[in-house]
C-alpha positions as CSV (number, residue, x, y, z in Angstrom):
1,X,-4.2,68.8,143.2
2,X,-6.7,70.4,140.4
3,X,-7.4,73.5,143.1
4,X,-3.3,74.2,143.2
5,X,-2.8,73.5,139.8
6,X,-6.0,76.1,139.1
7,X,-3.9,79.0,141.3
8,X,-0.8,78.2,139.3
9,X,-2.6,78.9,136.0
10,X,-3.9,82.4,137.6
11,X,-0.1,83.2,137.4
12,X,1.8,85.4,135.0
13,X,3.8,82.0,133.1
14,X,5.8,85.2,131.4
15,X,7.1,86.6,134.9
16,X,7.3,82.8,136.0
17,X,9.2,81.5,133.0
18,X,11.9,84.6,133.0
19,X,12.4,84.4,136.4
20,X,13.4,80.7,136.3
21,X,15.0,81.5,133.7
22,X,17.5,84.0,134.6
23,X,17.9,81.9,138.1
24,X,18.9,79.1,135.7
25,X,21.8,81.4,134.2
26,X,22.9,82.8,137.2
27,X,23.4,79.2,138.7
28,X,25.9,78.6,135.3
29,X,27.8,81.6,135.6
30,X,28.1,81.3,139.7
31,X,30.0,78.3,138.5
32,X,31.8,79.3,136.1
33,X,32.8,82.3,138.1
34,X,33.9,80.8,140.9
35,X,35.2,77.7,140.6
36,X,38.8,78.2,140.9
37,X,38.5,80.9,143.5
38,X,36.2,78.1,145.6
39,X,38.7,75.9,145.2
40,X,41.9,77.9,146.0
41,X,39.6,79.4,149.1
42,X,37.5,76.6,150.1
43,X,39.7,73.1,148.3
44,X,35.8,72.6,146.8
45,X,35.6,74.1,143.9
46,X,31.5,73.6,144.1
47,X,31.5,75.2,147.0
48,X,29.5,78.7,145.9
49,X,27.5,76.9,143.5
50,X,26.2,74.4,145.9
51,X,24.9,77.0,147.6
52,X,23.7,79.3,145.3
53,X,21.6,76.2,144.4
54,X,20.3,75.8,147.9
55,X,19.6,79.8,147.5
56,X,17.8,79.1,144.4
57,X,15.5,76.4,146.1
58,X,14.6,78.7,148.7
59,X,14.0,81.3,146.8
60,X,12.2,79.7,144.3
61,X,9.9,78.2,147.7
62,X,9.5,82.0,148.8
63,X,8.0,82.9,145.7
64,X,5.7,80.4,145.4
65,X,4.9,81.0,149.7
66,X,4.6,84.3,149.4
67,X,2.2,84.3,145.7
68,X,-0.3,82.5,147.9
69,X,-0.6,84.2,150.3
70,X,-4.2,85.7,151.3
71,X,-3.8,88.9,149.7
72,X,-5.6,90.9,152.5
73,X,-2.9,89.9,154.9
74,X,-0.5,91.9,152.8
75,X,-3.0,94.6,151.9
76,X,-3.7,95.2,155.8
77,X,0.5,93.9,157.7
78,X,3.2,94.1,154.5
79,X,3.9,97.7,155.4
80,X,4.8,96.2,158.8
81,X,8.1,94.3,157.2
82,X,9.2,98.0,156.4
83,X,10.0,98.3,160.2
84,X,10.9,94.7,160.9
85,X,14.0,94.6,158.6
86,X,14.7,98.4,159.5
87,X,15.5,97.1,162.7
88,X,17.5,94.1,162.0
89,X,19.1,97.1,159.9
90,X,19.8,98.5,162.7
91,X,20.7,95.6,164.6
92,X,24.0,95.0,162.2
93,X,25.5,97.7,164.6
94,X,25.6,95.6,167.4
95,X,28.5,93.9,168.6
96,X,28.6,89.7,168.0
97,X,25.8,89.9,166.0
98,X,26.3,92.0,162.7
99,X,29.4,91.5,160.7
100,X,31.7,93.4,159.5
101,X,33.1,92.9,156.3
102,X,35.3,95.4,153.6
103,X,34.8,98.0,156.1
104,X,30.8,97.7,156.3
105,X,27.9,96.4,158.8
106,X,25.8,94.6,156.2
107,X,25.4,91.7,157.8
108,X,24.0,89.2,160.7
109,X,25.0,86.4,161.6
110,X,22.3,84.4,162.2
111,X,24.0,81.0,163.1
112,X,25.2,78.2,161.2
113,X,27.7,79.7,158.8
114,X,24.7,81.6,157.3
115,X,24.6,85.3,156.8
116,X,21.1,88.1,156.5
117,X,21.6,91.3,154.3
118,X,18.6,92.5,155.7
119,X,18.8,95.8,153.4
120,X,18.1,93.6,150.5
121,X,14.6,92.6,152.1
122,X,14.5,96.6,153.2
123,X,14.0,97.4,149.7
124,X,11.9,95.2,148.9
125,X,9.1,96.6,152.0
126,X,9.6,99.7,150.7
127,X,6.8,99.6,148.4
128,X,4.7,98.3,150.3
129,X,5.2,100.6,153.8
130,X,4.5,103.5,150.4
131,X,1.4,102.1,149.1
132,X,0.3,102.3,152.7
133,X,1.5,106.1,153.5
134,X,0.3,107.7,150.0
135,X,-3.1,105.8,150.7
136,X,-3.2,106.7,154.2
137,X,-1.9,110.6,153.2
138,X,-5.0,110.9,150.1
139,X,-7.5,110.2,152.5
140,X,-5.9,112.4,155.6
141,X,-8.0,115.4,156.8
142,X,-4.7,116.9,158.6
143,X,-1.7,116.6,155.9
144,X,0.6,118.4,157.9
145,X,0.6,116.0,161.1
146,X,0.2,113.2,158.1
147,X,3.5,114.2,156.4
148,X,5.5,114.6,159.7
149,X,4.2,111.0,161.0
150,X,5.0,109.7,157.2
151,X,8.8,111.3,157.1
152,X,9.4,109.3,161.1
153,X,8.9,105.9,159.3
154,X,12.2,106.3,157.3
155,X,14.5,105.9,160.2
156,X,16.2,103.1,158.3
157,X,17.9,105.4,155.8
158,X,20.3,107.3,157.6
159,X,21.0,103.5,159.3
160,X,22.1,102.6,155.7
161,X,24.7,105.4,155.2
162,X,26.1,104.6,158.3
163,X,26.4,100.8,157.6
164,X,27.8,102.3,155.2
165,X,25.4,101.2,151.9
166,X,25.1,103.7,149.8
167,X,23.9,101.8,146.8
168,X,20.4,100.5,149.1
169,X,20.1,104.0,150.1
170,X,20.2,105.3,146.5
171,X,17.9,102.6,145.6
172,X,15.1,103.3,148.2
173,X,16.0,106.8,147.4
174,X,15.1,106.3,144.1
175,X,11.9,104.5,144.4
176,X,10.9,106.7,147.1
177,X,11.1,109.6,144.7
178,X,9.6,108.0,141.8
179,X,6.5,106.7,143.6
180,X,5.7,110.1,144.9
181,X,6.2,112.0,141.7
182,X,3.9,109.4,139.7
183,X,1.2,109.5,142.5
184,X,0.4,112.9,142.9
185,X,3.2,114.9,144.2
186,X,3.5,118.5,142.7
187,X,5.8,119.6,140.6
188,X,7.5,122.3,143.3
189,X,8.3,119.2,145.7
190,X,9.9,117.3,143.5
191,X,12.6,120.5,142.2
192,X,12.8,120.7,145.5
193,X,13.7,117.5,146.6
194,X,15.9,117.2,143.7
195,X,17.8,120.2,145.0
196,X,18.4,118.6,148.1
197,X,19.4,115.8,146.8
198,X,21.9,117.6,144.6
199,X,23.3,119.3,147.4
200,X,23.1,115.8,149.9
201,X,25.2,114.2,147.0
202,X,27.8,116.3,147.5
203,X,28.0,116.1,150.8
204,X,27.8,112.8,150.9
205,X,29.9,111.5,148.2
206,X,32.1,114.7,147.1
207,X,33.2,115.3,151.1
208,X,33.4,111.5,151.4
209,X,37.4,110.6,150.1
210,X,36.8,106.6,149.3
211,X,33.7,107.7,147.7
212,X,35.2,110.8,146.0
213,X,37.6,108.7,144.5
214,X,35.3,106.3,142.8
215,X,33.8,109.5,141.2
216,X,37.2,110.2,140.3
217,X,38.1,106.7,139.0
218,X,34.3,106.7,137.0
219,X,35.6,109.7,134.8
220,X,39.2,108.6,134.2
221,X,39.7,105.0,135.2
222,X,42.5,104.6,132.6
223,X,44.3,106.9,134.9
224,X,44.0,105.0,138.0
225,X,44.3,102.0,136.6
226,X,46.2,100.3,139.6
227,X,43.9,102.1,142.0
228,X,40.4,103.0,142.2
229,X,39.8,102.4,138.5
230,X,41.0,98.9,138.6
231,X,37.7,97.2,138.6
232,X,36.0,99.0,135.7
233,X,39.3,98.2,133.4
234,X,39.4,95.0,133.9
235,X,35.3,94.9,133.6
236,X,35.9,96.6,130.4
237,X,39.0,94.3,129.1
238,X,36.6,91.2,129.8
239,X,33.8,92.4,127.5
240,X,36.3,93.2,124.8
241,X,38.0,89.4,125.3
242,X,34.7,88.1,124.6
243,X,34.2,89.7,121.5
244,X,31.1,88.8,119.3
245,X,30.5,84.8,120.4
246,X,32.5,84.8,123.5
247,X,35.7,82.5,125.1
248,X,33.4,80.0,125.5
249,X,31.8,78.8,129.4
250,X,34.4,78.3,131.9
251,X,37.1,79.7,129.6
252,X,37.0,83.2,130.3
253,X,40.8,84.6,131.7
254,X,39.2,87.9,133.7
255,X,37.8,85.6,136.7
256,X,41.5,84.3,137.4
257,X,42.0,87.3,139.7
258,X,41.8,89.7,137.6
259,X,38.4,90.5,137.6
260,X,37.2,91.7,141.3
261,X,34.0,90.2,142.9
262,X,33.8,87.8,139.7
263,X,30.8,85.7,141.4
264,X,29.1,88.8,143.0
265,X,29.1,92.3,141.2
266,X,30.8,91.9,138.4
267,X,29.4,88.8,137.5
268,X,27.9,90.0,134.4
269,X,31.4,90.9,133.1
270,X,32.1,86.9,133.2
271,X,29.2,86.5,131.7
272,X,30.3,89.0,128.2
273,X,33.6,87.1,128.1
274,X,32.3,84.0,128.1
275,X,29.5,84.3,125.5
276,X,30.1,87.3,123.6
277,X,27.9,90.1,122.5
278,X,25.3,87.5,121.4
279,X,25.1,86.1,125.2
280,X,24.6,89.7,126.7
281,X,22.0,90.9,124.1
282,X,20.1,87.8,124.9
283,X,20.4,88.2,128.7
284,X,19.7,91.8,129.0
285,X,16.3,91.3,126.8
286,X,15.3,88.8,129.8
287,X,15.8,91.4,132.1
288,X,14.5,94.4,129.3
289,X,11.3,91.9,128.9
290,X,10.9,91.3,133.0
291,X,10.9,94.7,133.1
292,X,8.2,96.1,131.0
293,X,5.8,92.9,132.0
294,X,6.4,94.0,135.6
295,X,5.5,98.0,134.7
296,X,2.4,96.0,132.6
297,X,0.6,94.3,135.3
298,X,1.1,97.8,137.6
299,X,-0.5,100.0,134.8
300,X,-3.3,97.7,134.6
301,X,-4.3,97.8,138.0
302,X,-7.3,99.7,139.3
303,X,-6.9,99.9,142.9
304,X,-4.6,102.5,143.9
305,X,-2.6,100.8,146.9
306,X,-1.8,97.9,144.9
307,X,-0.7,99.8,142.0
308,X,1.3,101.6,144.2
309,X,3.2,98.6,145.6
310,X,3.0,96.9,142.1
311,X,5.0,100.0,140.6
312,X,7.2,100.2,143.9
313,X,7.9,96.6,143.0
314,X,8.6,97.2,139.7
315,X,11.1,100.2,140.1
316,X,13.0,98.4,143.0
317,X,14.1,95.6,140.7
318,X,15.0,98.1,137.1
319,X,16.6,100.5,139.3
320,X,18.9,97.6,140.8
321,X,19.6,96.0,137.1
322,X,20.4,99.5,135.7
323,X,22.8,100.6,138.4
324,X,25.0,97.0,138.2
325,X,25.0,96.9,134.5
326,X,26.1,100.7,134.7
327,X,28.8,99.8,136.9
328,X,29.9,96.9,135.0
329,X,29.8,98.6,131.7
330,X,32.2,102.0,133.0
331,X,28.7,104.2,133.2
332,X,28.4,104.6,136.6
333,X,30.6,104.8,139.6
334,X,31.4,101.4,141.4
335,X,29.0,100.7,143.8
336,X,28.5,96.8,145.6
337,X,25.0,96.1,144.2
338,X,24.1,92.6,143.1
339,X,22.5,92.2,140.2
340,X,19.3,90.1,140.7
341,X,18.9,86.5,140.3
342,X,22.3,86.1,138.4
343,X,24.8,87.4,141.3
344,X,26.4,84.8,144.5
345,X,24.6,85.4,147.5
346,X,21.6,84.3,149.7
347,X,19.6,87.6,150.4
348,X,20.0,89.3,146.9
349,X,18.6,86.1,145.8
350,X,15.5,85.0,148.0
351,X,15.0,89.2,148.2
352,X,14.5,89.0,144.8
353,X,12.4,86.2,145.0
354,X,10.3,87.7,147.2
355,X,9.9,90.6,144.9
356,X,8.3,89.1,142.2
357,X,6.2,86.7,144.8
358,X,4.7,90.0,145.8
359,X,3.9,91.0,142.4
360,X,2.0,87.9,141.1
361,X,0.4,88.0,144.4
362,X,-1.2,91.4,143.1
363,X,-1.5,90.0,139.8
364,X,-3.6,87.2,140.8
365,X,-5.8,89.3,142.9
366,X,-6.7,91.7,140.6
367,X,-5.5,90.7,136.7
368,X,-6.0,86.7,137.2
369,X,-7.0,86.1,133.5
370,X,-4.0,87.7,132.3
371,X,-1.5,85.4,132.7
372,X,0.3,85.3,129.7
C-alpha cells in the first residue's frame, strides 16, 4: 500500500487533478445534453450518461494501467500500436465488421452493443511510432533508404480519407508536421511540404462538393442557414442565449433539436448556454492550463525520444481542443471531432485517457520530483 501510494505521489497531481476534473464536467453536460434526446430515442433518459460513466471508469482505469507501466516496454513496443490500430483502421472497410454510420467507416463492431473508433487510439500512437522514426533517422548512416522506409509506415493516412475522416487525418497531419519542424527538419522541407499541402487541400476539400460546401457555409453561414450553415448558427444562437451567467444546467433551449450533435461535437455550445461566459472562461482555462503543463513536462525532458513523444503527446490533444472549439465558435469549418474528455463517446474518451497515461508515464521516468 505505502509502495503504490509512493508511485502515485511521483505523478503530476496538476495533470491528475485537471484531467478528473474536466471528466467530471463532461459527465454533467453529457447529461444535460442528452437527456431528452435519450429519452425520446432510448425511453431512458440516463441512457448516454450511464455510459459515459462506465467510459469514464474505464478510462480513468487506462490511465492509471498504462502510467505504470515499465517504461522500457513503451520505450522499445509503443511504436508498435502505430500499426496495430492502423490495421483495425483498415479493417472498418470490411464488410459485418466496420460500421457505417452518416456516410463513414469509423467504426467496429466489436460485439455487445459496443463500438471501437480505432482512429482515436491512431492518434494517439502517432507520437510514439515518431519518437521512434526521428530517433531511428538521427542515428541512420543511409538517410535516403531511412526516409523511404519512414514515409511506408504511414499507410494509415490515406485509409483515413477514405473512411472518410478528415478531421484524424488533419490532426496526425498536423502533429506529424509539427514534430518534424521542431526536431530538426530544414527550413526548405517544411515550405515544401506546406506547398503540398496547400495544393492537397484543394484537392481534397475544394474538388470534394460536401466538403466544398462546409467551406462555403464557414464563410457565410448566415446564408445557408437551412443548409450547410445550420449547425454553426444554431452553435452561435446558443452562446448568445447564455449570455454572461448562463440559462442555468439543464435549462438550455439549443439541445431540444436544435442544436446538432448536442452530446458529441457541439457539446461545448450546451455548455455556453447553460453557464454563460463565466462557465466557458473557466473551462477553457482547464484546458488552456492542461495545455501548457503538458508542453512543460516535454520541454523539460532531456532524452530526445521521450521528448519527442511527450511533445507528440502534447500537440495531439491542443490541436484536437482548438479545432472543436473553432468549429463550435464559427472559426473553422465543421468537422466531427470530439472535444476531449467533455464529448459522449467511448474511444474519444479512454483515447484520451490514454494520452495523458502516456505522458505521466514519461513524467515519472524522467521529472519524478516534479509533480506539482
Amino acid at each position: 500500500m505505502n509502495f503504490l501510494k509512493q508511485k502515485i505521489f511521483q505523478l503530476d497531481r496538476t495533470i491528475l487533478l485537471l484531467v478528473l476534473s474536466l471528466i467530471g464536467i463532461g459527465a454533467i453536460l453529457v447529461f444535460s445534453s442528452s437527456f431528452i434526446f435519450a429519452t425520446e430515442s432510448r425511453a431512458d433518459g440516463l441512457f448516454y450518461f450511464k455510459k459515459q460513466m462506465a467510459f469514464a471508469f474505464v478510462g480513468i482505469f487506462s490511465l492509471l494501467m498504462v502510467t505504470f507501466i515499465p517504461y522500457n516496454w513503451i520505450h522499445r513496443f509503443g511504436h508498435l500500436a502505430w500499426f496495430v490500430f492502423g490495421g483495425l483502421v483498415a479493417c472498418t472497410f470490411i464488410p459485418h465488421i466496420g460500421v457505417k454510420s452518416n456516410g463513414a467507416f469509423r467504426w467496429l463492431n466489436v460485439g455487445g452493443g459496443i463500438f471501437l473508433e480505432p482512429s482515436e487510439f491512431l492518434k494517439v500512437s502517432l507520437p510514439l511510432l515518431m519518437g521512434a522514426l526521428i530517433s531511428w533517422f538521427s542515428e541512420s548512416e543511409n538517410k535516403f533508404k531511412t526516409f523511404i522506409l519512414s514515409a511506408l509506415c504511414f499507410f494509415p493516412l490515406p485509409l483515413l480519407l477514405k473512411q472518410p475522416d478528415f478531421g484524424s487525418f488533419t490532426v496526425c497531419f498536423s502533429v506529424l508536421m509539427a514534430l518534424l519542424f521542431i526536431f530538426g527538419l530544414r527550413l526548405f522541407w517544411v515550405i515544401s511540404f506546406s506547398s503540398l499541402a496547400t495544393i492537397s487541400f484543394y484537392f481534397l476539400v475544394m474538388q470534394v462538393p460536401y466538403r466544398k460546401a462546409r467551406i462555403m457555409a464557414f464563410l457565410d453561414p448566415w446564408s445557408t442557414i437551412q443548409s450547410g450553415g445550420y449547425q454553426v448558427v444554431q452553435s452561435l444562437l446558443s452562446f448568445y442565449s447564455g449570455g454572461f451567467s448562463g440559462s442555468g444546467l439543464g435549462q438550455g433551449q439549443g439541445k431540444l433539436y436544435f442544436l446538432p450533435e448536442a452530446h458529441t461535437d457541439f457539446i461545448f455550445s450546451v455548455l455556453g448556454e447553460e453557464v454563460g461566459f463565466l462557465g466557458v472562461v473557466c473551462v477553457l482555462l482547464i484546458y488552456g492550463f492542461l495545455i501548457i503543463r503538458s508542453f512543460q513536462i516535454a520541454s523539460r525532458i532531456r532524452d530526445l525520444k521521450a521528448q519527442i513523444v511527450a511533445s507528440g503527446l502534447s500537440f495531439v490533444f491542443t490541436i484536437q481542443v482548438l479545432i472543436n472549439l473553432g468549429v463550435v465558435f464559427g472559426l473553422l469549418p465543421t468537422k466531427g471531432l470530439a472535444l476531449p474528455f467533455l464529448s459522449y463517446g467511448g474511444s474519444s474518451m479512454i483515447a484520451s485517457c490514454v494520452l495523458f497515461g502516456l505522458l505521466l508515464n514519461i513524467q515519472r521516468q524522467y521529472l519524478p520530483n516534479q509533480t506539482e
